[in-house]
C-alpha positions in Angstrom: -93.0 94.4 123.1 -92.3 97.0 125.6 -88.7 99.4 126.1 -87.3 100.6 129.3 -88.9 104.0 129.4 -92.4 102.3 129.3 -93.6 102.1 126.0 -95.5 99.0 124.5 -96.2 98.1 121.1 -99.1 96.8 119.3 -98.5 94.6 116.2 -101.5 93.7 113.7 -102.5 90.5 112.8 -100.1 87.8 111.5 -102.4 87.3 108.3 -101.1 90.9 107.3 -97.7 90.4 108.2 -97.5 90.5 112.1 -94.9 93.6 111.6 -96.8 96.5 111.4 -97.3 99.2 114.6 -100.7 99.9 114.9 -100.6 101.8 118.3 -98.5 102.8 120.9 -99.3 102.9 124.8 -97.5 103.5 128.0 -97.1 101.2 130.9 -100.8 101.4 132.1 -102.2 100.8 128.9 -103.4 104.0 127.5 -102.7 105.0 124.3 -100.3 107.1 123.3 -100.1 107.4 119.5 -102.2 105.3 116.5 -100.9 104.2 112.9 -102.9 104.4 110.1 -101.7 102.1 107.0 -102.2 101.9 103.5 -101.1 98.9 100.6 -98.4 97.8 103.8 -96.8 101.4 104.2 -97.7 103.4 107.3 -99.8 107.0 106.1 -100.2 108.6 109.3 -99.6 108.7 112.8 -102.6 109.8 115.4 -101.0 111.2 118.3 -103.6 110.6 121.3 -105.4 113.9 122.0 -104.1 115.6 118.9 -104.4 116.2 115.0 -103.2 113.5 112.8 -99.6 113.9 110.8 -99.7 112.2 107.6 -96.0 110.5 106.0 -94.7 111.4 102.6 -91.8 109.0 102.3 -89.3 108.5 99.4 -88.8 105.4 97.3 -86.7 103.5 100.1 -89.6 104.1 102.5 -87.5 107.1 104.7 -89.7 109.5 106.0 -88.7 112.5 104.5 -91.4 114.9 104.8 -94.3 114.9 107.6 -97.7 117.2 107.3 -100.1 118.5 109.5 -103.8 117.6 108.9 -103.8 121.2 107.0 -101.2 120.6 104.7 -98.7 122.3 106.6 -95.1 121.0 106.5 -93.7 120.3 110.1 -91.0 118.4 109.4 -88.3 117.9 106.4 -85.2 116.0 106.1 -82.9 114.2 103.5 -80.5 111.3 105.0 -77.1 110.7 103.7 -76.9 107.2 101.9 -76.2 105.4 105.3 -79.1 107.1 107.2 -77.8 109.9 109.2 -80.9 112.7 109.1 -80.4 115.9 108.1 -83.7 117.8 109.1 -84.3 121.3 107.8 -87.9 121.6 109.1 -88.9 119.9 112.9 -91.6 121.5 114.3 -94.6 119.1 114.9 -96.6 118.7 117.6 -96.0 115.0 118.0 -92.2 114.0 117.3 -91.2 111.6 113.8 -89.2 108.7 115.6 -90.1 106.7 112.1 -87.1 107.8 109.8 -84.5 106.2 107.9 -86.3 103.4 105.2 -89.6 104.0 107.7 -87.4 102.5 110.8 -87.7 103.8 114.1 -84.7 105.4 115.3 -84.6 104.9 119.2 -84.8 107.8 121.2 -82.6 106.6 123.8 -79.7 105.3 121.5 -80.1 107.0 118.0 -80.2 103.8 116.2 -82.7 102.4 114.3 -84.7 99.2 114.8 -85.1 96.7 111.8 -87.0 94.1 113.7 -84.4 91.4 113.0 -81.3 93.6 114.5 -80.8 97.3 115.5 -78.9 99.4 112.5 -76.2 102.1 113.5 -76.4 104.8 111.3 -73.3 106.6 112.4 -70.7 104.0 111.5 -73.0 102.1 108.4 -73.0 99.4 110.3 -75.6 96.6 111.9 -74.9 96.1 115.7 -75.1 92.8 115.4 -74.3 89.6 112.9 -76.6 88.7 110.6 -78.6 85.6 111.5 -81.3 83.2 109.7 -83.4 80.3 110.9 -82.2 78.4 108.3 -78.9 76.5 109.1 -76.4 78.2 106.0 -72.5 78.6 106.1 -73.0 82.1 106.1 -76.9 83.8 106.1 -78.5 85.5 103.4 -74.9 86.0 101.6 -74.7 86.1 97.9 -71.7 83.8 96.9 -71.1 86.0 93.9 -70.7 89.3 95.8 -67.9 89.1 98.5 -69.0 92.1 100.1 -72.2 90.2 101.2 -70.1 87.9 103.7 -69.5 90.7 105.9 -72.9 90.1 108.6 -72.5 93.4 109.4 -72.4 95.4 106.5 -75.9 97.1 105.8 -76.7 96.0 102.2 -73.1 94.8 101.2 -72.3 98.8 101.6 -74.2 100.1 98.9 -76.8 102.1 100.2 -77.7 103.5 96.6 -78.4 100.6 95.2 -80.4 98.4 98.0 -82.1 98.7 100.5 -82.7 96.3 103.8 -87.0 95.9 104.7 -86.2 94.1 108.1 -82.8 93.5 108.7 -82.4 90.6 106.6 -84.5 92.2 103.6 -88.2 91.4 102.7 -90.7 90.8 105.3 -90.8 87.5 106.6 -88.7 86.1 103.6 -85.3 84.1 103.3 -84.1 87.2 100.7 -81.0 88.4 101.2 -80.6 91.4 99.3 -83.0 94.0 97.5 -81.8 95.9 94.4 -83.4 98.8 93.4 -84.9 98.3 90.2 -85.1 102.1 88.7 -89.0 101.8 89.3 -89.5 106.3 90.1 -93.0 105.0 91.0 -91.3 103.3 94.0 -92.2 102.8 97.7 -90.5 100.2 99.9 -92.2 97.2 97.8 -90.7 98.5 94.7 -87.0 96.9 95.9 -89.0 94.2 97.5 -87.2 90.8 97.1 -91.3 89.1 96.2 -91.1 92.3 93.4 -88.3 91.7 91.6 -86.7 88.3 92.8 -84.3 88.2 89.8 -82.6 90.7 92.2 -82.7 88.7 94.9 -81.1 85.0 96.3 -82.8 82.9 98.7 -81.2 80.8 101.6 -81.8 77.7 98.9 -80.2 79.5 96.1 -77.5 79.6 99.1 -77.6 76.1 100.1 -77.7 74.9 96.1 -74.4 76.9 95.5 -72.4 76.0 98.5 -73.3 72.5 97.9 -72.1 72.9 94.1 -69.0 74.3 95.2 -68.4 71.5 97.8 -69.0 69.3 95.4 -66.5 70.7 93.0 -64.0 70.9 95.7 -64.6 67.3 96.2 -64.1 66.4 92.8 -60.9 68.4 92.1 -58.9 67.0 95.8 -60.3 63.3 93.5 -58.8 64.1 90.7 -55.4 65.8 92.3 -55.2 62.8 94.5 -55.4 60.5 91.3 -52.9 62.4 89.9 -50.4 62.1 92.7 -50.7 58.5 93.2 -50.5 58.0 89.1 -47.1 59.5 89.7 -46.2 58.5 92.8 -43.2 56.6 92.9 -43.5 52.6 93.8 -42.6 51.8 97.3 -39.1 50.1 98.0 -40.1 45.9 98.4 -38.0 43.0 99.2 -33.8 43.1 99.7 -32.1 45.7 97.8 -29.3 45.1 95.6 -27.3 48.1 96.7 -28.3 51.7 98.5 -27.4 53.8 101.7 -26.3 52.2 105.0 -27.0 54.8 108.0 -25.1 54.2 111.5 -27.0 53.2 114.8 -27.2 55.8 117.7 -25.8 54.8 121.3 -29.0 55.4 122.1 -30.2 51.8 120.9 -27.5 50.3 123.2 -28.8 47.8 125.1 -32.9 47.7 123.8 -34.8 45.3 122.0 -34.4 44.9 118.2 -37.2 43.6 116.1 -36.6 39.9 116.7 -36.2 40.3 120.5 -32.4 40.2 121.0 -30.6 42.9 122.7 -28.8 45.4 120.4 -25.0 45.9 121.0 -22.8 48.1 119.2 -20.3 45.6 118.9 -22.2 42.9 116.9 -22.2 43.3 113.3 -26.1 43.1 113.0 -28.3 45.8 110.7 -32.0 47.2 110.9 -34.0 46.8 107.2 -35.6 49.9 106.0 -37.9 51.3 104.9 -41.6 49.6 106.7 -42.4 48.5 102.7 -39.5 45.9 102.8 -40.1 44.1 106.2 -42.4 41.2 105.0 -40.2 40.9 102.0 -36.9 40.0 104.3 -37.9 37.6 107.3 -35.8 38.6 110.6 -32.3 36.7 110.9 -31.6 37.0 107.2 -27.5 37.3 107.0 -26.2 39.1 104.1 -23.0 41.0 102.9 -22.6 44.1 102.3 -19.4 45.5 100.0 -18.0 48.4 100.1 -15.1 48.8 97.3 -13.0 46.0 98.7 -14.5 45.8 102.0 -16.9 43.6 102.8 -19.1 42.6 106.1 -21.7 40.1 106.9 -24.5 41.0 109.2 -27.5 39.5 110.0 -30.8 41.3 109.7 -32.6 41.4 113.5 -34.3 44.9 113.8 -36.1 47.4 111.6 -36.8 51.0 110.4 -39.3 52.9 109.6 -37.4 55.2 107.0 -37.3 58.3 105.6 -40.5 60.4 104.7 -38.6 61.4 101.7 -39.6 58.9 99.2 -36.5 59.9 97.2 -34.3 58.5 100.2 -31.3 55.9 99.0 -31.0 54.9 102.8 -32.0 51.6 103.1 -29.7 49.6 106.3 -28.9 51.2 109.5 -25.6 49.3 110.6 -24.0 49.2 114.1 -20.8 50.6 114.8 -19.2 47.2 114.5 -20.3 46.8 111.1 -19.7 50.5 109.6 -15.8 50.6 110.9 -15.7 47.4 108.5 -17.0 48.8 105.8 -15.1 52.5 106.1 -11.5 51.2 108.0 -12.5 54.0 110.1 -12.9 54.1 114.1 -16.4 54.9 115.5 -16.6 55.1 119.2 -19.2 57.8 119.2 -22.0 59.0 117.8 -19.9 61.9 117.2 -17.5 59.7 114.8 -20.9 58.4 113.2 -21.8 61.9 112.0 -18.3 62.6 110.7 -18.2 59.5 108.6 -22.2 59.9 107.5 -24.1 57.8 105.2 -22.2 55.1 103.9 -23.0 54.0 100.2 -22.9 49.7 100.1 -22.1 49.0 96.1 -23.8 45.2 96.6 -26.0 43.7 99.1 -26.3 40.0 98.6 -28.2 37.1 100.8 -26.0 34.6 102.1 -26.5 31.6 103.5 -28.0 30.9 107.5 -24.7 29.5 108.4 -22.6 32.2 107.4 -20.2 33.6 109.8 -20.8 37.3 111.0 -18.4 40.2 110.7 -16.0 41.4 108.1 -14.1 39.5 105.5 -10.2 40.6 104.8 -10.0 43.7 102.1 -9.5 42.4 99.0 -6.8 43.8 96.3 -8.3 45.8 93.4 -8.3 44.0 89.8 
């Protein structure tokens, strides 16, 4: 791997990880600096032409102090919890780029390279998502921490308690997070997710709870849909015995009812509703309809579809024709239909094929 300004990067063998920076060169191949490493964590830099610097770093793997090869302290720092450097000592010969957790921080941009993704220690932040080679809803997240589902929160914004090896956390490993485990004898590999994986949760610890939780969801939409068809009202079937009677639009004038005749106003006809009642009542059933003491026949020719409201009492829509019989009222327009509304039928009752159409005289109350 090689960076704008020229520098390349030697990695050592896969077998001892594939992650560690064994030397540095420029573009033409000659050395630059060397890295000296011991039990995984890097000891001492060898800066071509020059006396090696040796690393003392703290228990999150920051570089915090750096000696000459006579003891002699050239460079000291602390680092606030999110990484920013606050150096009290910078004087050696060859410059510390390896700081924060043992990450170098890039000259050019100040921020810090994890391997996986670069880290931004000004705003706490990663400068990119979080990513993982394992197909997950959402990688390396803890489903019992919602602070983990931010991608770009470095160690679900707890600095003091965890620390990030690589930009995911652990070398080479599906952990997510790495809690520090109070160990004062430390080093990176004491937070390490292989160390103390009680601490930790794996991409199939991930998978395993979100397919629990699917599961549960699937089990409780089940259950409520059980619940809702248990009480569910029935659907309306065959001819009612009494209900709602609605009034046709002009806008049906002249189309095609149900049974293929055309639909006039002026015919005492009627559409069956709702959709759960048409095989129940075959097309050119007559029946009357009363009203107090006014009564119409009308024969059955179209349908409805009906309310959505499954509480709906409407259950005919009626042409004008029909609806002036049953209310004395005159209804020219579809304005007249809104004024006289829904028009409650007290009976409906079959009659016979041969029965003639249209209203019968009012009859006197008993």
């Amino acid at each position: 791997m090689h960076k704008s300004s020229g520098k390349l990067y030697w990695y050592g063998p896969e077998a001892s990880g594939g992650n560690e920076i064994l030397a540095e060169t420029d573009g033409s191949g000659t050395v630059t600096t060397e890295y000296v490493y011991f039990g995984g964590k890097r000891i001492a830099m060898l800066p071509a032409g020059g006396s090696p610097q040796y690393y003392v770093e703290d228990f999150l793997g920051s570089s915090r102090v750096v000696t000459q090869s006579n003891g002699v302290v050239c460079y000291d720092a602390d680092f606030t919890p999110f990484g920013g450097d606050i150096s009290y000592t910078n004087s050696c010969p060859a410059q510390n780029n390896y700081k924060f957790e043992g990450k170098e921080r890039d000259t050019e941009t100040g921020n810090d390279d994890f391997g996986a993704r670069y880290y931004t220690w000004r705003f706490g932040r990663w400068l990119s998502a979080d990513w993982s080679a394992v197909p997950v809803a959402v990688p390396y997240a803890n489903l019992t921490n919602p602070q983990t589902l931010n991608l770009y929160a470095m160690v679900a914004d707890d600095p003091e308690s965890f620390a990030d090896l690589d930009g995911h956390c652990g070398s080479g490993s599906p952990w997510t997070q790495c809690k520090d485990s109070g160990n004062a004898d430390g080093g990176p590999e004491a937070l390490s997710c292989s160390a103390h994986p009680e601490s930790c949760q794996s991409s199939d610890d991930d998978a395993r709870e979100q397919g629990a939780i699917q599961s549960q969801q699937k089990a409780d939409q089940k259950s409520s849909q059980k619940k809702h068809r248990k009480h569910r009202k029935p659907k309306p079937k065959g001819l009612p015995a009494s209900g709602d009677a609605s009034i046709y639009s002009d806008w049906f004038e002249g189309k095609t009812t149900a049974n293929g005749e055309t639909f006039y106003q002026s015919g005492n006809t009627a559409a069956l509703l709702p959709k759960s009642r048409w095989h129940a009542v075959k097309l050119g059933t007559r029946v009357r309809l009363k009203r107090g003491a006014r009564s119409v026949v009308v024969e059955i020719n179209d349908r409805g579809a009906g309310d959505r409201n499954p509480d709906s009492t409407r259950v005919l829509d009626l042409s004008r024709a029909a609806a002036a019989a049953l209310t004395g009222k005159e209804i020219n327009d579809d304005d007249d239909a809104k004024k006289v509304g829904l028009i409650h039928l007290d009976s409906i009752e079959l009659v016979p094929a041969d029965t003639p159409l249209g209203p019968a005289a009012p009859q006197p109350p008993q």
